[in-house]
C-alpha positions as a Markdown table, in Angstrom:
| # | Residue | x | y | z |
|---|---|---|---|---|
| 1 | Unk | 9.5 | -21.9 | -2.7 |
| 2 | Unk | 6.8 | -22.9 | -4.8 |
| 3 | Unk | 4.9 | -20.5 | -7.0 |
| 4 | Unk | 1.7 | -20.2 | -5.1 |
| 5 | Unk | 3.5 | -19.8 | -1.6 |
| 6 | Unk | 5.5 | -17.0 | -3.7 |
| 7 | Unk | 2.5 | -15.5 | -5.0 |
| 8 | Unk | 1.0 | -15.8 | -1.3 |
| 9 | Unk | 4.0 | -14.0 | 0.3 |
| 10 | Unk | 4.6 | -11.2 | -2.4 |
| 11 | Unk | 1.3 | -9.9 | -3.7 |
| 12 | Unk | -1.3 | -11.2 | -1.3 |
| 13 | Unk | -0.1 | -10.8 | 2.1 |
| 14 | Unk | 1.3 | -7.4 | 1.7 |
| 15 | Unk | -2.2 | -6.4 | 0.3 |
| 16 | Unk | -3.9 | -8.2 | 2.9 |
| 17 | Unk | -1.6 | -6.3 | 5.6 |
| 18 | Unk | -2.0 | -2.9 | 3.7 |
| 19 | Unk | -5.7 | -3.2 | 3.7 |
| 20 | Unk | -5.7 | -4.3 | 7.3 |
| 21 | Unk | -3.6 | -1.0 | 8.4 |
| 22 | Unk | -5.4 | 1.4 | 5.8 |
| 23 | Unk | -8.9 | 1.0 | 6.5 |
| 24 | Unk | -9.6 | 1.3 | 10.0 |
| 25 | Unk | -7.0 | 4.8 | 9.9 |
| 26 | Unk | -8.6 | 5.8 | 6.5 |
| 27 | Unk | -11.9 | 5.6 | 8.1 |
| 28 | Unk | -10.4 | 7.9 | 11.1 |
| 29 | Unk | -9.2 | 10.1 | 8.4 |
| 30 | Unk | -11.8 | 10.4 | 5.1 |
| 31 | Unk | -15.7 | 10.7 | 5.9 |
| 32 | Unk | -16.9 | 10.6 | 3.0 |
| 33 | Unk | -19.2 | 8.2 | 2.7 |
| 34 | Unk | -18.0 | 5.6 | 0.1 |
| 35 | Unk | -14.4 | 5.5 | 1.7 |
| 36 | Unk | -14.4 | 1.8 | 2.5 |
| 37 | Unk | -15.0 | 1.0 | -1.3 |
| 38 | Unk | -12.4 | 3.4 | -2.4 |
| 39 | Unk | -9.8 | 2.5 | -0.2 |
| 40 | Unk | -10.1 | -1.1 | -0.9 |
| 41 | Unk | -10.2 | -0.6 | -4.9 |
| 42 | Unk | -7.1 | 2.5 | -4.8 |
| 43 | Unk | -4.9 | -0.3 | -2.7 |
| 44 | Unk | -5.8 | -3.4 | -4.9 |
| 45 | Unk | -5.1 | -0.7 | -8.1 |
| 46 | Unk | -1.4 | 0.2 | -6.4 |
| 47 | Unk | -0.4 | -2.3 | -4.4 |
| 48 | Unk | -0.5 | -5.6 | -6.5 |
| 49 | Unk | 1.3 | -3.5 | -9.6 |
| 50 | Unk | 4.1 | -2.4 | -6.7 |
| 51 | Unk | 4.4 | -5.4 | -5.3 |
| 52 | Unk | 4.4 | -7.4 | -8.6 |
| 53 | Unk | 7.0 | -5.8 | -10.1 |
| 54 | Unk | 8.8 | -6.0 | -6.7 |
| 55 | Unk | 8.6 | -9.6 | -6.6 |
| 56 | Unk | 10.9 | -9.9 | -9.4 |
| 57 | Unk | 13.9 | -6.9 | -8.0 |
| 58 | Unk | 16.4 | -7.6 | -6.2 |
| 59 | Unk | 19.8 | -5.6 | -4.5 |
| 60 | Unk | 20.1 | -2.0 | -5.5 |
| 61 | Unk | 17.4 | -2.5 | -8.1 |
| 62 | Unk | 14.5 | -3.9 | -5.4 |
| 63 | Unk | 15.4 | -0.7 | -3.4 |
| 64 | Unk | 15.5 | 2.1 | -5.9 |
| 65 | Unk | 11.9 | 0.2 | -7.5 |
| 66 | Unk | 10.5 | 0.5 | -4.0 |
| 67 | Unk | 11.4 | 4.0 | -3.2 |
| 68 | Unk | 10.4 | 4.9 | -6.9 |
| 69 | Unk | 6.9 | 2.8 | -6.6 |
| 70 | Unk | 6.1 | 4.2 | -3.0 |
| 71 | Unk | 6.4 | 7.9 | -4.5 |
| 72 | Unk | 4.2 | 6.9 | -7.5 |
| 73 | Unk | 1.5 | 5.3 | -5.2 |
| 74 | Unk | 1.2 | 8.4 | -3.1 |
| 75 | Unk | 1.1 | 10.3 | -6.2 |
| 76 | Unk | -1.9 | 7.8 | -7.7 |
| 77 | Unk | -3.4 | 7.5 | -4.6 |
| 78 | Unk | -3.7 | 11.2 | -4.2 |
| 79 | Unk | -5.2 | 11.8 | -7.6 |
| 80 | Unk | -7.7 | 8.8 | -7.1 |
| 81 | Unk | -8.8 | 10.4 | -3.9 |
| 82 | Unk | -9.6 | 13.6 | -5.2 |
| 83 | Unk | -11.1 | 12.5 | -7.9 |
| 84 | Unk | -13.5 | 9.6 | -6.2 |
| 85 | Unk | -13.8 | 11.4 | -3.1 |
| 86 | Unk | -13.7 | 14.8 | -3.8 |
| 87 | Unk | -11.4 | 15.7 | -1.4 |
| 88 | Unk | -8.8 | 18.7 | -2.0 |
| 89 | Unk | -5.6 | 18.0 | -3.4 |
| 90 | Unk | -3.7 | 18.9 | 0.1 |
| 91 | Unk | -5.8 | 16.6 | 1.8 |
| 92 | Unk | -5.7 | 13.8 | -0.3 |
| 93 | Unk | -1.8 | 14.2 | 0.0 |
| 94 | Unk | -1.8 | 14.3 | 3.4 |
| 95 | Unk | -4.1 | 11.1 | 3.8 |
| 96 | Unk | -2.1 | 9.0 | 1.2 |
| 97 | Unk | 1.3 | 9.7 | 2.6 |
| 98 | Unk | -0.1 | 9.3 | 6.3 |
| 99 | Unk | -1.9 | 6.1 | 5.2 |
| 100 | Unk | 1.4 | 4.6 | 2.8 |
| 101 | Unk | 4.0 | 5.5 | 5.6 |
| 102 | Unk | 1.8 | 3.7 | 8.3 |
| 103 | Unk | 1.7 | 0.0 | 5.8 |
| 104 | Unk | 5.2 | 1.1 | 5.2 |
| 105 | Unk | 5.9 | 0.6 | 8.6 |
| 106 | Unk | 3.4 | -2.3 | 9.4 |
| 107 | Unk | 5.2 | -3.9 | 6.6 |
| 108 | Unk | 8.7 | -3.6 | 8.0 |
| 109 | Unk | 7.3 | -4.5 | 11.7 |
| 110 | Unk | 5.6 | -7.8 | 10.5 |
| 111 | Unk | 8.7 | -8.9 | 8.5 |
| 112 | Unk | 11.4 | -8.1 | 11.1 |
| 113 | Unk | 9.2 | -10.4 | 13.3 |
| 114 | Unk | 8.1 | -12.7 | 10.9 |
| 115 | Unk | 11.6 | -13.5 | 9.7 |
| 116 | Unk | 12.9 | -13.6 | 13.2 |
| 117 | Unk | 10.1 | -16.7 | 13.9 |
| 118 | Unk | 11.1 | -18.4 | 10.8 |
């Protein structure tokens, strides 16, 4: 695989994915009214670093990285919330774990079909 196509398929298209899930249900969930902007920049801010580093796991070591770098990107996400949208702690929780185990499952759905194509 060459490098861009690697870069493509590890960093970029789950962003692109993540962003395409997150937003529209972010928007159902936050009103404030610079969501849009926020959601875009706390994704970018936690999901190349996660999926960078995953790139280069594999085996045992891919999944304990993922479970570990899913946890700390609820945990970011929810302080990044509260802080740039002044939500409550409990809310911002509930809105990053929604919004990460909705990608989380986008991601798995595109991938079981997308390998299945290929």
């Amino acid at each position: 695989m060459t490098a861009v196509l690697y870069l493509f398929c590890s960093i970029l298209l789950p962003l692109i994915l993540t962003l395409a899930v997150e937003i529209p249900v972010g928007c159902l969930l936050i009103k404030e009214k610079y969501r849009i902007p926020v959601l875009v920049c706390v994704n970018v801010l936690t999901n190349v670093p996660l999926n960078l580093a995953l790139a280069f796991a594999d085996g045992t070591a891919y999944t304990v990285l993922y479970v570990a770098g899913e946890a700390a990107v609820i945990a970011v996400e929810t302080l990044l919330f509260r802080a740039l949208l002044s939500l409550r702690f409990s809310r911002a929780l509930k809105v990053s774990a929604i919004l990460n185990l909705l990608s989380f499952c986008a991601g798995v759905l595109f991938y079981v079909i997308f390998y299945q194509i290929i």
